[in-house]
N, C-alpha and C positions, 0 to 999 in steps of 0.2 A: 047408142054409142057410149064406149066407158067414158066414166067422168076422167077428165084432162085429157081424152084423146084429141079434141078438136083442136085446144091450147097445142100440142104437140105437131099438130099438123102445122099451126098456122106457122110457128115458130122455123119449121124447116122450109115453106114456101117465101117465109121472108129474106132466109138467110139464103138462099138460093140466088133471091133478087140480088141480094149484095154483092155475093161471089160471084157471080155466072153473069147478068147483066149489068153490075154498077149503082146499080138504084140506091139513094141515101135512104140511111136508117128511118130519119125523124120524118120524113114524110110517110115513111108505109105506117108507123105507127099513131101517125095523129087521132085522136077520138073521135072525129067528125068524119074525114077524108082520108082515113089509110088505107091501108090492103084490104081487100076484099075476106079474109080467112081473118082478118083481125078486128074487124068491125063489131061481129056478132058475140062477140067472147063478154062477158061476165069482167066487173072490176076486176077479182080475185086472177082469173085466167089473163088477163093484159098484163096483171103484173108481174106474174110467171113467164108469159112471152119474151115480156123486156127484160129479164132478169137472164133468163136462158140465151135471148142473140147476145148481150152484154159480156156474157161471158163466154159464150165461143166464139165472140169474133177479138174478145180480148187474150185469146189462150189456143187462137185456130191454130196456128203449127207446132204447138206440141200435141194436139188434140190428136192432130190428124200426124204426127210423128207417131202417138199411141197405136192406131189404130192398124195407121203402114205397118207397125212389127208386130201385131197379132193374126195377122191373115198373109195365106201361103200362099198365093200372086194378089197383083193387084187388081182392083177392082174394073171390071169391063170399063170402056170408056164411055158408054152410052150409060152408067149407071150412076148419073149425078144423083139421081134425086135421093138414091139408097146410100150416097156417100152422105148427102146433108142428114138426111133421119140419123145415122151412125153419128155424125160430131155435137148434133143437140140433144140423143141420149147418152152421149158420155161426159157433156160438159157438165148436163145435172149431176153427172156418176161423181164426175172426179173435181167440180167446183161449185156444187149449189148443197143446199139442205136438203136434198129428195132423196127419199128411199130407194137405193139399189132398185128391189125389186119391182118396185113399182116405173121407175124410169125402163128397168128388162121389157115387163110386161107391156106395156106402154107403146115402147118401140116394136114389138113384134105383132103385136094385133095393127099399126099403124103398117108397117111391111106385109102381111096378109091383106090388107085392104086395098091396097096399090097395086094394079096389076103389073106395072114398068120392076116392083120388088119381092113381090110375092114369091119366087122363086128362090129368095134371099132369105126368106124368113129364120132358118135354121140357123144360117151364120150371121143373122143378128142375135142371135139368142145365144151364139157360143162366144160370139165377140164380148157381147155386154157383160156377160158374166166371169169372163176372164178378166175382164176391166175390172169387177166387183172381189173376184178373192185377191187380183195384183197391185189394185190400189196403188198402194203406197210406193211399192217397187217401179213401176209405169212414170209417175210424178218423179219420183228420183230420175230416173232413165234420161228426162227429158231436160230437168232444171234447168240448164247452161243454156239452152237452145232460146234464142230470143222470140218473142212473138211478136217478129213485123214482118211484111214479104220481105226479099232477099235483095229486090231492087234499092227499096229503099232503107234498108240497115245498110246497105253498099256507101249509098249515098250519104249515110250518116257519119262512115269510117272516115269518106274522104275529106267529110268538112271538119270533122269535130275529134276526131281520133279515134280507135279502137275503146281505147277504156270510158272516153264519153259518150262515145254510141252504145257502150251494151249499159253505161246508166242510165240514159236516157232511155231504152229498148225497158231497163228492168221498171220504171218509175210509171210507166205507163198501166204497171197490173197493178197500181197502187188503186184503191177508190178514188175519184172525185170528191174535193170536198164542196162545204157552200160557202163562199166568201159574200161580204154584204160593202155595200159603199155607204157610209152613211153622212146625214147634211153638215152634222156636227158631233163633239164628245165619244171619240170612237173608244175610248177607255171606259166609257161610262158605260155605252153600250155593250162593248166587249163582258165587259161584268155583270150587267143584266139578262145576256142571254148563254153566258156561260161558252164564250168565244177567248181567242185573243186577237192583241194588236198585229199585224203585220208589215215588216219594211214598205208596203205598200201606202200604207193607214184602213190599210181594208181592215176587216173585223170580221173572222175564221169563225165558224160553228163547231166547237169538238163534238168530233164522233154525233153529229147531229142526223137522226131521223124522224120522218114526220113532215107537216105542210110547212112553209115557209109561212103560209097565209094565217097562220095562227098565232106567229110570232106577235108577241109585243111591237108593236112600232110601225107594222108593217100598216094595217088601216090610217093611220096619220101619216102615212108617207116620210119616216124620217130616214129610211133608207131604201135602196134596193139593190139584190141576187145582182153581181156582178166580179169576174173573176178577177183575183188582185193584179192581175198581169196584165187583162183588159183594162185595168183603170188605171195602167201608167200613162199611155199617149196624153189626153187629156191632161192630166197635173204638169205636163212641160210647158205649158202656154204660162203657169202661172198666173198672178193678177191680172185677168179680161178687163177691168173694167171701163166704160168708155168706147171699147172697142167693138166691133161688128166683125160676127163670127160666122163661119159656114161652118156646120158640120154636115161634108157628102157623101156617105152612105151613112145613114141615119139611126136604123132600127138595129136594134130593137129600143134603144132611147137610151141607157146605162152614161156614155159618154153628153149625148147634147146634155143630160142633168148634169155633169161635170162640169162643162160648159157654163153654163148658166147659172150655176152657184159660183164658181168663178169672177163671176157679173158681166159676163158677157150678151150684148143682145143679139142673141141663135138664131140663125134662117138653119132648120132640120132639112135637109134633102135628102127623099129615098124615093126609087122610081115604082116603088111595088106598094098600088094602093091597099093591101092588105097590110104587109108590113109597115104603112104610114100609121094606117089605124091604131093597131098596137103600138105604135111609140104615141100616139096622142095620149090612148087609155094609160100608160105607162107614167108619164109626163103631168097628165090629171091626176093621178092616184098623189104624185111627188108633190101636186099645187107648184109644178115651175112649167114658168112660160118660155115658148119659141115661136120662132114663125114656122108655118110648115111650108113645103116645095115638095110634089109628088113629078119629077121629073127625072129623065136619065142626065147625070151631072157633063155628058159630055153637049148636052144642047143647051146649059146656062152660061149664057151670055153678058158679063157683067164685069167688064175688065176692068180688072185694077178698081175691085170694089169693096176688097174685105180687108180687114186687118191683119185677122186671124185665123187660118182654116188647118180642118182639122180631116185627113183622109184615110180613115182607115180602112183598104181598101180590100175587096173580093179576092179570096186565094182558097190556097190547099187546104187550110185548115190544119194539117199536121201535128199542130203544137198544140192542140186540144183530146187527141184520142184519148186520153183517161176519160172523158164526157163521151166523146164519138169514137167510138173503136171501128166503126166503120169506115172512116175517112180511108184508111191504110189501105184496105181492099176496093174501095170505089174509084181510087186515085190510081194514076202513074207520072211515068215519067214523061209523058207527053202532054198532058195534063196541067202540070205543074207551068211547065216550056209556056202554053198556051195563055195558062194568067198570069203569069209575069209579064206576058206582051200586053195581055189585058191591061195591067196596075201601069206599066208603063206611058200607056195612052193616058188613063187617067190622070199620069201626074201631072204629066205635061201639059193637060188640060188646066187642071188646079191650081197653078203658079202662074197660069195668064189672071187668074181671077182675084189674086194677091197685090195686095198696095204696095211703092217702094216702099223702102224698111219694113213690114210685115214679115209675117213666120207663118209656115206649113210644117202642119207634124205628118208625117209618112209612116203608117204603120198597119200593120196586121200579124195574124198568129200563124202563120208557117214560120218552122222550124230550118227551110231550107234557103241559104245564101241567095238564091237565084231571084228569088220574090223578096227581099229584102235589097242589101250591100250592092248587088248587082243594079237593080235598079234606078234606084240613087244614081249610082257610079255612071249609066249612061246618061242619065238625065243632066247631071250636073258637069259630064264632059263636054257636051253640044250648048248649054246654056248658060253663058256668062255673066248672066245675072242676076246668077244665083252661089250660094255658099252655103256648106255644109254647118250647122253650129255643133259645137262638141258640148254635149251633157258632162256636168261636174261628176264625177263617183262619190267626192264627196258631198253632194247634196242627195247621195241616196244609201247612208248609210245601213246595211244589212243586204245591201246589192251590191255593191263594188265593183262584182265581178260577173256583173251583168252589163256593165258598161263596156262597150269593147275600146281599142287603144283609139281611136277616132273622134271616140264621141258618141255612139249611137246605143241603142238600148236593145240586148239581143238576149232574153229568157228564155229557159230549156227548161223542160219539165221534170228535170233532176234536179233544180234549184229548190233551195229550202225545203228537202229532203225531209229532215226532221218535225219541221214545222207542215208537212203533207204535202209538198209543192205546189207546183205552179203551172200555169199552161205555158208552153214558147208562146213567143210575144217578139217581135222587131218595131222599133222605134226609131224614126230617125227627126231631127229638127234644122229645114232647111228656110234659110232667112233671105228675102226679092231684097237686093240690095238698090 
């Protein structure tokens, strides 16, 4: 077999999984437990894998707008798997560092090999190559065209307006960056490792590549990998101390360490003893202490026990695709419907467990109303006692206008544009009167 043929296989069996079944990225790809074609592959070849789904699922409709205008009908409708080989040799073509001809070659000895494509072989070799002398003309073609499905840009228009949806749509082909949380002296650190400060107090890596585990800091635990958007819910509790904290979905740890430098004393709840594990090892590395609870938070029973809890709860994800570009394709609109009724229960659940006078922060990274404002809004109409708290803007100066007119904290990943963005984030701070 040519060398990167297997890499090439696996990468289109993956993205298959995406598109066609829904299957999340970061499980086929784990090192232990992924996909079967991605298990056996070489450091070198996983990282080309991930590098290649990363960008056709960050770039799939213009990929496949290219493609629609170079072939003179469309492709059979039994011919998925020859339509996925065609979008992971042309993402290398027209978004990675691979050589032209080597992505041509590549993909046509892979459609020879395929019986369901083998019959295709020719006009993957005319496609590719008309990809390869139109380049630049192709990319122009498509510019304007956003890359998200069309349900959900729909649903962008109608929450956020035309001109904030295709920001939003555009800030997504940005990279990811790495933001760090750290214990103390984020100036300090920022300058040691060649970062800056953010309205967050997170501390941004410029143009950083390379292990995280290498860093400075990281073996003494003075910080950890957590995205500035992620680490608002947490900082709204403000001074814990004295106080007895839940945080109920727990892992990966990022928050209860928030928590607990805070000075809060953290009962952790997550009901997935794998993901307990890693928030323990997480939590060890940091030297901060929690209690753990490996339980689903709807069967703790401890009314009117906490001070302080902190829910950020199961959703879409949406407001992350610069890290997961796969959420957009494994998601819908039905989807979406279904955890919002999830988080609903959940909150309902979470504010029996809250003391009078205590605060619940309500939060997660979907970008859509419905898992957010919605929420809240039915929760706090049926339950009178409870009240909404409104977040100052000005106690978040360089966010203003992440604060919506209410009080709640609603990030879009066009935020802090300049400075690399941000994931969406919704926050809200409701107070058991």
């Amino acid at each position: 077999m040519k060398p990167g043929l297997e890499a090439r296989i696996a990468a289109t069996r993956i993205l298959a999984a995406v598109v066609d079944r829904k299957t999340s990225l970061d499980g086929m790809l784990d090192p232990e437990h992924g996909n079967p074609a991605f298990l056996p592959l070489n450091e070198a070849d996983r990282g080309l894998v991930k590098a290649i789904l990363q960008s056709a699922l960050r770039h799939l409709p213009r990929i496949e707008a290219i493609i629609g205008s170079l072939l003179d009908n469309p492709l059979p409708d039994g011919a998925r798997s020859l339509h996925h080989l065609l979008v992971v040799a042309a993402a290398q073509m027209l978004y990675l560092d691979v050589p032209d001809h080597s992505a041509v070659d590549l993909a046509v000895e892979q459609a020879n090999g395929d019986p369901r494509s083998r019959r295709f072989a020719k006009l993957v070799n005319a496609i590719l190559r008309r990809i390869g002398r139109e380049k630049a003309d192709l990319l122009s073609s498509v510019e304007d065209l956003p890359c998200m499905p069309d349900w959900f840009m729909q649903r962008l228009t109608e929450v956020y307006g035309r001109e904030n949806a295709l920001a939003i749509a555009a800030s997504q082909l940005e990279p990811p960056t790495i933001d760090l949380t750290v214990k103390a002296d984020a100036e300090g650190w920022a300058e040691r490792l060649g970062g800056q400060v953010l309205p967050t107090g997170s501390v941004r890596l410029d143009r950083f590549r390379g292990s995280v585990t290498a860093l400075e800091g990281f073996d003494d635990g003075a910080w950890w990998v957590q995205d500035a958007a992620a680490a608002i819910p947490a900082k709204l509790f403000g001074d814990l101390t004295g106080k007895r904290v839940a945080d109920l979905c727990a892992a990966p740890g990022g928050k209860t360490a928030q928590l607990v430098l805070a000075g809060g004393d953290v009962l952790a709840v997550e009901q997935s003893k794998t993901r307990l594990k890693r928030l323990e090892s997480n939590l060890a590395r940091l030297g901060l202490p929690a209690d753990m609870l490996c339980k689903d938070l709807l069967n703790i029973d401890e009314a009117e026990s906490f001070d302080a809890i902190l829910l950020d709860a199961p959703c879409s994800s949406t407001g992350t695709t610069r890290r997961h570009p796969d959420v957009l394709w494994t998601k819908d609109a039905g989807d979406i419907a279904k955890l919002a009724a999830l988080q609903e229960k959940l909150l309902r659940h979470a504010v029996s467990l809250l003391k009078p006078g205590g605060r619940l922060v309500f939060s997660n990274c979907s970008i859509d109303p419905s898992e957010g404002e919605d929420v809240v809004d039915r929760v706090l109409a049926d339950m009178p006692g409870l009240r909404l708290v409104a977040i100052n803007p000005s106690d978040w100066p360089g966010l203003e206008t992440a604060i919506t007119p209410r009080g709640e904290f609603r990030t879009t990943p066009a935020m802090l544009a300049k400075q690399g963005g941000l994931d969406g984030f919704y926050a809200a701070v409701i107070a058991k009167i």
